[in-house]
DSSP file (Angstrom, degrees, kcal/mol; ACC not computed):
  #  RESIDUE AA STRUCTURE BP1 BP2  ACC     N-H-->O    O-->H-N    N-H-->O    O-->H-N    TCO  KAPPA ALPHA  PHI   PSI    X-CA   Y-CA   Z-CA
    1    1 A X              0   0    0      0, 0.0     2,-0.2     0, 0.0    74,-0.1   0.000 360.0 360.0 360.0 144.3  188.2   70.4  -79.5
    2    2 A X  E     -a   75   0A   0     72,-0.8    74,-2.0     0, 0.0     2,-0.3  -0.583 360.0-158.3 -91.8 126.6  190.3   73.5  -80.7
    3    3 A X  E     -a   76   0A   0     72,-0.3    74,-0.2     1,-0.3    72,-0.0  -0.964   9.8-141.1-130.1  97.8  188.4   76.9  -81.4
    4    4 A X        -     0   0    0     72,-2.0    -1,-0.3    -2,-0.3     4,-0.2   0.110  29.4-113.1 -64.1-145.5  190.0   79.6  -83.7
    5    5 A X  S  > S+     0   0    0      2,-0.1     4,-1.0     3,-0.1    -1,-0.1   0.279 118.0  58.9-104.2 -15.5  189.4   82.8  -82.6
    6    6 A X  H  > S+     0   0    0      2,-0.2     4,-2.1     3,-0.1    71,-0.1   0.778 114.1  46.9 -66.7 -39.8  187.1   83.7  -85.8
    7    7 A X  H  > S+     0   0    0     69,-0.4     4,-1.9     2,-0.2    -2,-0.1   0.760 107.3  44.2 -97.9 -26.2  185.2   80.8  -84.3
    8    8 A X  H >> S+     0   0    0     -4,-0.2     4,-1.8     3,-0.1     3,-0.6   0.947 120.6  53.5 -68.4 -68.1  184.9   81.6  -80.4
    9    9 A X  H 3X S+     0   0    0     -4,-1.0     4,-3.2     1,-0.2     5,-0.4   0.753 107.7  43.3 -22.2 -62.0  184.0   85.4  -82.1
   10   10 A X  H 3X S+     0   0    0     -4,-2.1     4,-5.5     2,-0.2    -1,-0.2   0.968 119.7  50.6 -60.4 -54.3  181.0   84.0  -84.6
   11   11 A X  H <<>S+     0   0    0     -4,-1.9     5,-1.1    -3,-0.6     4,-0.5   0.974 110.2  46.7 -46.3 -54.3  179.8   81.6  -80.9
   12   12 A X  H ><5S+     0   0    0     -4,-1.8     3,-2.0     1,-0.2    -2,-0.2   0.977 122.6  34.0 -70.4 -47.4  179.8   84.5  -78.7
   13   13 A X  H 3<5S+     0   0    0     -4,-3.2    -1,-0.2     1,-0.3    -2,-0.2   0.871 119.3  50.9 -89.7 -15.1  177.6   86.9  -81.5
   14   14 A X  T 3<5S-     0   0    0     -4,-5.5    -1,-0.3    -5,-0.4    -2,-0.2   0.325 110.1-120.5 -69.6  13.1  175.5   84.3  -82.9
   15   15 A X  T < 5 +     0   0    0     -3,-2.0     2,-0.4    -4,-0.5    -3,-0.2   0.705  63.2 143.1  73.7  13.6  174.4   83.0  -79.8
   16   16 A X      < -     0   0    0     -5,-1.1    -1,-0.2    -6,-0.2     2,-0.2  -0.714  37.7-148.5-129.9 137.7  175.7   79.8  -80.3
   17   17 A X     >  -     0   0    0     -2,-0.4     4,-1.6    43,-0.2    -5,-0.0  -0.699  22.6-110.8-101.8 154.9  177.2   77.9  -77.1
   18   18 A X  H  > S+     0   0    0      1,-0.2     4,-3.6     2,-0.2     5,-0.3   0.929 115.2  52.3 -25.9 -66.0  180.4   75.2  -76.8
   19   19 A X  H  > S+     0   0    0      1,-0.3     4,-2.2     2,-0.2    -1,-0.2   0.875  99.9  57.1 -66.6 -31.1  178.2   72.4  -76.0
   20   20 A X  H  > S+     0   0    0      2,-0.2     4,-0.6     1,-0.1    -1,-0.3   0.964 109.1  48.7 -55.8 -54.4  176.0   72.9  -78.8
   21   21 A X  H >X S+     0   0    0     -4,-1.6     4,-2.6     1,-0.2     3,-1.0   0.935 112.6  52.9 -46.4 -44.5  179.4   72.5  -81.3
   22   22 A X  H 3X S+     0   0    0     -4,-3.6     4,-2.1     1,-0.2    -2,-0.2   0.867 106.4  44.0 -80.8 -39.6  180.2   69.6  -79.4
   23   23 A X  H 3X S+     0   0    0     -4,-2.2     4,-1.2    -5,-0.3    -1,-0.2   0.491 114.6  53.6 -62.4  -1.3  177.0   67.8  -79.7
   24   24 A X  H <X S+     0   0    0     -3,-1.0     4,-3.0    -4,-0.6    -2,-0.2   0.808 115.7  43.0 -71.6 -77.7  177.1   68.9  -83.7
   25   25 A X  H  < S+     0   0    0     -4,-2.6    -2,-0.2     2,-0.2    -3,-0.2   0.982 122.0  38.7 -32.9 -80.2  180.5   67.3  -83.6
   26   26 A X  H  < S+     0   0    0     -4,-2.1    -2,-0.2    -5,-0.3    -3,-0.2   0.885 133.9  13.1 -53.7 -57.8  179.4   64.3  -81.6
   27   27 A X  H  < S+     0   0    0     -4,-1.2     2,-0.3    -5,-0.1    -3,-0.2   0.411  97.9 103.0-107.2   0.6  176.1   63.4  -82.9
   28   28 A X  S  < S-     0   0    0     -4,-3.0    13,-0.2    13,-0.1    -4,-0.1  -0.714  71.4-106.5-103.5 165.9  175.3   65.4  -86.3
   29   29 A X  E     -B   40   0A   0     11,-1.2    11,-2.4    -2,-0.3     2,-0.3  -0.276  44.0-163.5 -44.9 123.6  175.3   64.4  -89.8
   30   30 A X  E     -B   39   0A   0      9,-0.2    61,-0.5     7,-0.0     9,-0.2  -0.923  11.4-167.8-125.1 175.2  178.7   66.0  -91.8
   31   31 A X  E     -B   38   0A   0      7,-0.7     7,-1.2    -2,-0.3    59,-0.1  -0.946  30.1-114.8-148.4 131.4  179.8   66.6  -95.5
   32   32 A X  E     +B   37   0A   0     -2,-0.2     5,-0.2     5,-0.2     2,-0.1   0.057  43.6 167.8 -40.0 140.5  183.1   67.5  -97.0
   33   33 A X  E >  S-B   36   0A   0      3,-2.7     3,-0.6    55,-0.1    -2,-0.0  -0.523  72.5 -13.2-169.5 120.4  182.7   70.9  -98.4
   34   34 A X  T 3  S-     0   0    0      1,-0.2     3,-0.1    -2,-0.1    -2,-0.0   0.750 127.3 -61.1  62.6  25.6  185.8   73.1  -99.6
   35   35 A X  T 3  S+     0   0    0      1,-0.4    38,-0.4    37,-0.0     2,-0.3   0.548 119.5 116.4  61.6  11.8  188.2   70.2  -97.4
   36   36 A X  E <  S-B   33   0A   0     -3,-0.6    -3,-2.7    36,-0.1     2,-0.5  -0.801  74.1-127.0 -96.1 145.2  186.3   71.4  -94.6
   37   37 A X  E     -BC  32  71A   0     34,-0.8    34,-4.1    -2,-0.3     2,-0.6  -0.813  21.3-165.7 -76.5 115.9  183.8   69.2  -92.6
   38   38 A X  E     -B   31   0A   0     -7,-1.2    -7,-0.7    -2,-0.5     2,-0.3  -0.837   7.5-172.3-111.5 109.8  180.5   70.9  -92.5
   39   39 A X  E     +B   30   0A   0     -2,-0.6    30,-1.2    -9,-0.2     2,-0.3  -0.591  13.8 156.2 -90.4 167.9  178.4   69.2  -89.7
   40   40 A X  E     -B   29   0A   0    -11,-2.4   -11,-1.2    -2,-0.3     2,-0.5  -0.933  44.6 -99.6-168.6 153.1  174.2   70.2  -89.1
   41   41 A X        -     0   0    0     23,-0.4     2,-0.2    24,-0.4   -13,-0.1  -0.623  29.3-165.5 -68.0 117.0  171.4   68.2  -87.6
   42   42 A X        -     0   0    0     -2,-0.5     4,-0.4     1,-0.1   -13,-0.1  -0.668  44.2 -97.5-100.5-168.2  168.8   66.2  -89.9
   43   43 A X  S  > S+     0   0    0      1,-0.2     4,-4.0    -2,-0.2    -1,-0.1   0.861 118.9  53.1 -72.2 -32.7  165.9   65.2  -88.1
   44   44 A X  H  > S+     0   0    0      1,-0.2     4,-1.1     2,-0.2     5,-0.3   0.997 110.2  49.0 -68.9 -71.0  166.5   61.7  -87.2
   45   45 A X  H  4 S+     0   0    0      1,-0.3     4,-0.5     2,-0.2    -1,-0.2   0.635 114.8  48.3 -76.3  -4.0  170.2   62.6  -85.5
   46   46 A X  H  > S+     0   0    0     -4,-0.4     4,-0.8     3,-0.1     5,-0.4   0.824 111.2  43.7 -75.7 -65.1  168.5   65.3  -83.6
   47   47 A X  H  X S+     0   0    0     -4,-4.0     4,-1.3     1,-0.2    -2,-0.2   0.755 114.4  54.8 -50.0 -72.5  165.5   63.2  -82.3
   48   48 A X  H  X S+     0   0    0     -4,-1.1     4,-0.7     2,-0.2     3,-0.4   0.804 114.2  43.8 -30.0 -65.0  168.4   60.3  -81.5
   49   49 A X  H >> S+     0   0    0     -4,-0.5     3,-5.5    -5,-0.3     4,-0.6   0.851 107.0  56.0 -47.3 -90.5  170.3   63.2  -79.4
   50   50 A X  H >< S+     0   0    0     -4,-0.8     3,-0.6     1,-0.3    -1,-0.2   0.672 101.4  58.4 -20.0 -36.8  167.2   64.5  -77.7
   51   51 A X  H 3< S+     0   0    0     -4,-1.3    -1,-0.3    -5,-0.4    -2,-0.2   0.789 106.5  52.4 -58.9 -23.4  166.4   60.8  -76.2
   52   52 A X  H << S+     0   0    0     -3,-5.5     2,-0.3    -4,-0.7    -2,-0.2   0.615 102.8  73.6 -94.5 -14.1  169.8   61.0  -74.6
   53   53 A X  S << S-     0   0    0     -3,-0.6     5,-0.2    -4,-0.6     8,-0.0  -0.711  74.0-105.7-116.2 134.3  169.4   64.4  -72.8
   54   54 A X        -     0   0    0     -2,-0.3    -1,-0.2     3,-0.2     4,-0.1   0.460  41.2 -95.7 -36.5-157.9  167.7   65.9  -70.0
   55   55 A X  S    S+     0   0    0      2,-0.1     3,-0.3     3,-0.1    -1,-0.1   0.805 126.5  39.9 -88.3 -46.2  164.9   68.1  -69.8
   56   56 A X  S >> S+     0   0    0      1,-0.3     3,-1.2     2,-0.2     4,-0.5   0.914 117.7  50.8 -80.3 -36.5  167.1   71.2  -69.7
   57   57 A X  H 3> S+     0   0    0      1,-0.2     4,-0.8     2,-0.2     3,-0.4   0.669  98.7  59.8 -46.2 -29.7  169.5   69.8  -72.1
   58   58 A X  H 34 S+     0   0    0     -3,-0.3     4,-0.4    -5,-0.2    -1,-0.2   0.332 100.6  61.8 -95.8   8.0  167.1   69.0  -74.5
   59   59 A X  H <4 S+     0   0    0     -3,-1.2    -2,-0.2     2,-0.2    -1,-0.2   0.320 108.4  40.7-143.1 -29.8  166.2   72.9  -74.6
   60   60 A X  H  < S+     0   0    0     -4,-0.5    -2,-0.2    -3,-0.4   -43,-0.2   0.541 110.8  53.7-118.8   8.5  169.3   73.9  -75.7
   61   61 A X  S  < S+     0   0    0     -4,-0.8     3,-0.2     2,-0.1    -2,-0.2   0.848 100.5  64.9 -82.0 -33.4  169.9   71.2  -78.1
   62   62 A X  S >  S+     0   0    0     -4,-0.4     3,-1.6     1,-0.2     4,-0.2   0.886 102.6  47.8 -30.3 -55.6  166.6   72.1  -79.7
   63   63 A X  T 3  S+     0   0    0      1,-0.2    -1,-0.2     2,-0.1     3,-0.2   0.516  95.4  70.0 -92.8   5.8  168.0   75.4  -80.6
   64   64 A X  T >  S+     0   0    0     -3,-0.2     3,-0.9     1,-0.1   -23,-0.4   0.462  81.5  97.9 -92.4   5.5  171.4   73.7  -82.1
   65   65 A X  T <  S+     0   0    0     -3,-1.6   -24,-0.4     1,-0.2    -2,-0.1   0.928  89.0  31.7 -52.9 -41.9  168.6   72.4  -85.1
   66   66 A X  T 3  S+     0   0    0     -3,-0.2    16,-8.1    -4,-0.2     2,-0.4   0.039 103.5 112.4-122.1  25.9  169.3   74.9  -87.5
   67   67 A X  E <   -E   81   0B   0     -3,-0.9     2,-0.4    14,-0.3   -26,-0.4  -0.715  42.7-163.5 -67.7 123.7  173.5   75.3  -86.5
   68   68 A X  E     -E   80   0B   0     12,-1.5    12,-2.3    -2,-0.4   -28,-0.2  -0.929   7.7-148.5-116.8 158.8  176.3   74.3  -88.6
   69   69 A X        -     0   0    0    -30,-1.2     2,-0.6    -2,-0.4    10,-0.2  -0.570   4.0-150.8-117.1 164.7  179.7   73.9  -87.6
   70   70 A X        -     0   0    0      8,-0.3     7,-2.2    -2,-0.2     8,-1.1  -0.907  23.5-178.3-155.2 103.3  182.8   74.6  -90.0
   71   71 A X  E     -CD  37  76A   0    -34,-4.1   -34,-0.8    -2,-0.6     3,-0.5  -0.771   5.7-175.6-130.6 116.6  185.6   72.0  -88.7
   72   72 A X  E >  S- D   0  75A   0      3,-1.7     3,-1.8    -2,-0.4   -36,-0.1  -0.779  73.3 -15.7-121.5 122.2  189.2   72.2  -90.6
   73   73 A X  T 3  S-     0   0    0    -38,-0.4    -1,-0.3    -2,-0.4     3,-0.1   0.971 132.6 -53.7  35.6  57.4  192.2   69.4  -89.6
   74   74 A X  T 3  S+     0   0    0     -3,-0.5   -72,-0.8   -73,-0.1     2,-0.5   0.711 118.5 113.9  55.5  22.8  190.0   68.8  -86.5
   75   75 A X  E <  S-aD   2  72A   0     -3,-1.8    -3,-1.7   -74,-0.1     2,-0.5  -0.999  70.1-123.1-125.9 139.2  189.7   72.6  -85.3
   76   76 A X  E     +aD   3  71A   0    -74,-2.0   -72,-2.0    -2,-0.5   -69,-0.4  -0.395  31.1 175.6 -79.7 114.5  186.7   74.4  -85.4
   77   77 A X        -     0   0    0     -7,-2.2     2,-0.3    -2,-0.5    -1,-0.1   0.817  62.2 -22.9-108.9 -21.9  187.3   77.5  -87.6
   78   78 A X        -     0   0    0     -8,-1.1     2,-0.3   -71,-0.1    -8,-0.3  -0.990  50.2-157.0-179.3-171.1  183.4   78.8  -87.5
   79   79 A X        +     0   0    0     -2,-0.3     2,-0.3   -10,-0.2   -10,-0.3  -0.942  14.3 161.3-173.7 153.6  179.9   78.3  -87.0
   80   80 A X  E     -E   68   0B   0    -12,-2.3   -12,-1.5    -2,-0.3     2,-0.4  -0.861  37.4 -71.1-164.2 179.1  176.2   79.5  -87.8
   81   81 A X  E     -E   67   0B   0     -2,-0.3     2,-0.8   -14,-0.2   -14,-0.3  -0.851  50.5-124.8-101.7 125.7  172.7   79.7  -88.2
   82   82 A X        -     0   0    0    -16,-8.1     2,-0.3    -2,-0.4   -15,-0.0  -0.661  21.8-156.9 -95.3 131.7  171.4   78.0  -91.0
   83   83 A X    >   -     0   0    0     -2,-0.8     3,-4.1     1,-0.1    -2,-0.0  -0.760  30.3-108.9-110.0 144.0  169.4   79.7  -93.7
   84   84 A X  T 3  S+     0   0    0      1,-0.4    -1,-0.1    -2,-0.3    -2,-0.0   0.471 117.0  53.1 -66.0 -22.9  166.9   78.3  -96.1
   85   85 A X  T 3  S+     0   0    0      2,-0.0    -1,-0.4    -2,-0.0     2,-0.4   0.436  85.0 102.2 -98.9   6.3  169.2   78.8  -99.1
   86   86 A X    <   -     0   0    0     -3,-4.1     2,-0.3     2,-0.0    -4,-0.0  -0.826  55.7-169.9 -99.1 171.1  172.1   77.0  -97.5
   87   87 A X        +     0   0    0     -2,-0.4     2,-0.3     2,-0.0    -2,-0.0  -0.995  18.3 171.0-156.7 123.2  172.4   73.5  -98.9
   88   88 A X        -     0   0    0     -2,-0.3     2,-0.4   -58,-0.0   -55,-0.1  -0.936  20.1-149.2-140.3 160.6  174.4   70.8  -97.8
   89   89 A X        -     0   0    0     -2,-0.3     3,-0.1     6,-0.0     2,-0.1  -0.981  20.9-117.8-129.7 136.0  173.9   67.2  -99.4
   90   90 A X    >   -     0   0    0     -2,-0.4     3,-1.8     1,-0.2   -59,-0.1  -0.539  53.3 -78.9 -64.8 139.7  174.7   63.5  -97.1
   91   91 A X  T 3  S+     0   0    0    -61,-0.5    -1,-0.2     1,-0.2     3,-0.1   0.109 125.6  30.7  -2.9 118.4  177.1   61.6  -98.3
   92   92 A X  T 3  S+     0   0    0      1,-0.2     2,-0.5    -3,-0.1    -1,-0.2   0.207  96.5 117.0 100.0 -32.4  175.9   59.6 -101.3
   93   93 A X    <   -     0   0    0     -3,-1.8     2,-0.5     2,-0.0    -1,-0.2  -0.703  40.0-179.1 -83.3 106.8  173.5   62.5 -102.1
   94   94 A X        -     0   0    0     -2,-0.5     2,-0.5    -3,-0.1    -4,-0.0  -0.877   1.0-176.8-107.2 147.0  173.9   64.1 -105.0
   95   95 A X        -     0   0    0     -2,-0.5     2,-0.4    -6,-0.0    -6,-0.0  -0.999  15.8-142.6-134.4 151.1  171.6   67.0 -106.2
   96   96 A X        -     0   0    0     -2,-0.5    -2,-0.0     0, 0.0     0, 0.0  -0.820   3.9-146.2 -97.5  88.6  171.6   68.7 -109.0
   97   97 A X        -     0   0    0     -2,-0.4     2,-0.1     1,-0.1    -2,-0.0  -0.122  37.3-119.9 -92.6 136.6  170.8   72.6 -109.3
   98   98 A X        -     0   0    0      1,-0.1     2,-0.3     3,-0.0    -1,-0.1  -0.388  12.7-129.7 -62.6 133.9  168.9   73.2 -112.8
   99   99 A X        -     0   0    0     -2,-0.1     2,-0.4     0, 0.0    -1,-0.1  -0.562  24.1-117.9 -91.4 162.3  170.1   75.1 -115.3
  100  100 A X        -     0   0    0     -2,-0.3     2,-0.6     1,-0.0     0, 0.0  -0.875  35.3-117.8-103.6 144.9  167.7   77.6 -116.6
  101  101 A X        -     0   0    0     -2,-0.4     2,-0.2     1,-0.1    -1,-0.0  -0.678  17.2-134.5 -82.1 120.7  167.0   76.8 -120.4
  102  102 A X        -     0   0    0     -2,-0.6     2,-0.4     1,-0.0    -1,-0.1  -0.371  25.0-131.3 -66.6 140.6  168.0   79.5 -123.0
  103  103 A X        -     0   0    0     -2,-0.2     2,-0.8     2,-0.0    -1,-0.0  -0.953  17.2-118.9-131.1 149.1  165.0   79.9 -125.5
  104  104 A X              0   0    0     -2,-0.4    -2,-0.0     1,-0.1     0, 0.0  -0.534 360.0 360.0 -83.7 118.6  166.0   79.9 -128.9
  105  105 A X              0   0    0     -2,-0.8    -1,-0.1     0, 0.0    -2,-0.0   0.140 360.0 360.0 -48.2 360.0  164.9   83.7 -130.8
């Protein structure tokens, strides 16, 4: 897989290793977002990985839980930590963010 140079940058200061993208890639969950592929781990396609993996493998796929991946015409353009307000929806899944109701004066 192909690496921009925003995206080896974002791996080396986030902490975030090759083989972690590539199991992300390989085994996580994605959704279209901006014609970008965004993959992340839910629980089930982690625990699937983690059956597959050593002891020491399983130890840095553990810390690839809360990673996303950002992959455009099959090149990885960046990559992250995910934080409680980001929100990505499976396929099929729609949610709906609430509008706040005006009250009438």
């Amino acid at each position: 897989m192909e690496y921009t140079t925003h995206a080896i940058q974002r791996c080396s200061q986030r902490g975030i290793r090759q083989q972690q993208v590539q199991w992300l890639v390989d085994f996580g969950c994605h959704t279209w977002n901006r014609g970008a592929q965004v993959y992340f781990f839910d629980r089930a396609r982690l625990k699937r990985l983690l059956l597959k993996l050593s002891s020491a493998e399983r130890q840095l796929a553990e810390k690839a839980q809360n990673v996303y991946v950002v992959v455009v015409d099959g090149a990885v353009v960046t990559v992250g930590h995910r934080s409680p307000d980001f929100c990505v929806s499976k396929p099929g899944v729609h949610h709906h963010r609430r509008r706040p109701q005006h009250q009438a004066a």
